[in-house]
C-alpha positions in Angstrom: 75.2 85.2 98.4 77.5 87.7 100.0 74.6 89.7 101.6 71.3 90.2 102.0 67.9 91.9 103.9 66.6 90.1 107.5 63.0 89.7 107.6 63.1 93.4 109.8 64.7 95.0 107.3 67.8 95.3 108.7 71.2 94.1 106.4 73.6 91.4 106.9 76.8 90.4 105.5 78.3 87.1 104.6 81.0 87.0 107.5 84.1 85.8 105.6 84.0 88.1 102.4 85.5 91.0 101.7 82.7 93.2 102.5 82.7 93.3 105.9 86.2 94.1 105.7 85.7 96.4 103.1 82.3 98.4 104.6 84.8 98.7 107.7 87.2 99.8 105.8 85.2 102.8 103.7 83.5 103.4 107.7 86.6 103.9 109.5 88.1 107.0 106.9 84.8 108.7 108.3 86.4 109.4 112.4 90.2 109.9 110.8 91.8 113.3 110.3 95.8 113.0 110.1 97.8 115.0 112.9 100.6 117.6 111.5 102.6 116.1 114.1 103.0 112.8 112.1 104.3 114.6 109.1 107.7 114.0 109.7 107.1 109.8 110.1 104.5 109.7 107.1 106.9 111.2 104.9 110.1 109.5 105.3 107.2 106.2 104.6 105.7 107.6 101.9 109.8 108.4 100.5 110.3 104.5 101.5 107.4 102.9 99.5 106.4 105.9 97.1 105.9 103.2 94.4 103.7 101.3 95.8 101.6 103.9 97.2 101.7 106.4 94.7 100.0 103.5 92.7 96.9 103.0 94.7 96.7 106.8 94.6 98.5 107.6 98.0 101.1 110.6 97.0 101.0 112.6 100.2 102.0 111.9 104.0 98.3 112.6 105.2 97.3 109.5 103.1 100.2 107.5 105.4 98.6 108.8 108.1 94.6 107.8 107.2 95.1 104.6 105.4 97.8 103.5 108.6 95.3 104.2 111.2 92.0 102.5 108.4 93.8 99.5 107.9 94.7 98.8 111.6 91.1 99.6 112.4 89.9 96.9 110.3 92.7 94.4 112.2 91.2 95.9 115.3 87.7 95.2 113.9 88.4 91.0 113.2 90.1 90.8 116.6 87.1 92.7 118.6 84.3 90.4 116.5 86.4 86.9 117.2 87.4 86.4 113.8 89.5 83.6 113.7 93.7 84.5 114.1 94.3 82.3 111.0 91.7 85.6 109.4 93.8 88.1 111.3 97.4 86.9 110.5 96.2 86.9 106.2 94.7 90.0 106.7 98.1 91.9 108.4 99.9 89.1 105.4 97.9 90.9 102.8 98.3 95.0 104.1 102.3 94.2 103.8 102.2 91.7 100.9 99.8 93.1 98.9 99.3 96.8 99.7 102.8 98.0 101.6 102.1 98.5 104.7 105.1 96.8 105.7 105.2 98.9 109.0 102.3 97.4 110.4 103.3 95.1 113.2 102.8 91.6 112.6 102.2 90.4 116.5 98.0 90.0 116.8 98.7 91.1 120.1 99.5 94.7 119.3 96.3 95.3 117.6 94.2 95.2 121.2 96.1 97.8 122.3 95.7 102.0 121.0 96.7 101.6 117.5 96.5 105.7 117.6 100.4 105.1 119.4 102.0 103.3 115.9 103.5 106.6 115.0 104.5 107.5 118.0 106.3 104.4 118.6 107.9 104.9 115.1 109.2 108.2 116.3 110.6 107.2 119.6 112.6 104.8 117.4 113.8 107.4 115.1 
């Protein structure tokens, strides 16, 4: 069983499916609203992996923007409830493998820090 009801009422879910990751996920596009100052960054990544994106629906920059900062939340989310770094490493495998995220940094490390800086730090490159 993947989840279920405590005897209080309250729910749980089975730790190691998707749907924690995925409830986090969903929870996460609720406290994101992309910044016009990304525009420039989200586009030239949108441009560089329009395929990709443009088939799970993604066709505009804000949706770099929103699904960049999601995705890293969830990262954030395994590292912050001690999910194992085996779990973290085939998570960020599967955003860049999987989905494109290919700019998300690989290095666990990076994740404890303000993900809000990854376009920033893509900027200061450019």
């Amino acid at each position: 069983m993947l989840y279920g009801e405590k005897e209080d009422g309250t729910p749980w879910y089975f730790r190691d499916s998707e749907i924690d990751k995925i409830l986090v996920h969903e929870f996460c596009h609720s406290f994101i609203s992309p910044d016009k100052k990304y525009k420039k960054i989200a586009t030239r990544l949108l441009n560089e992996n329009r395929k990709k994106l443009n088939s799970m629906g993604y066709g505009i920059w804000e949706n770099v923007i929103d699904e960049t900062l999601v995705r890293a939340s969830v990262i954030r989310y395994l590292i912050d409830h001690d999910y194992s770094d085996d779990t973290i490493r085939q998570e960020i495998s599967n955003q860049h493998k999987y989905y494109g995220f290919t700019w998300l940094p690989t290095d666990i490390e990076w994740y404890k820090g303000d993900i809000m800086a990854i376009f920033d730090q893509m900027q200061e490159k450019e």
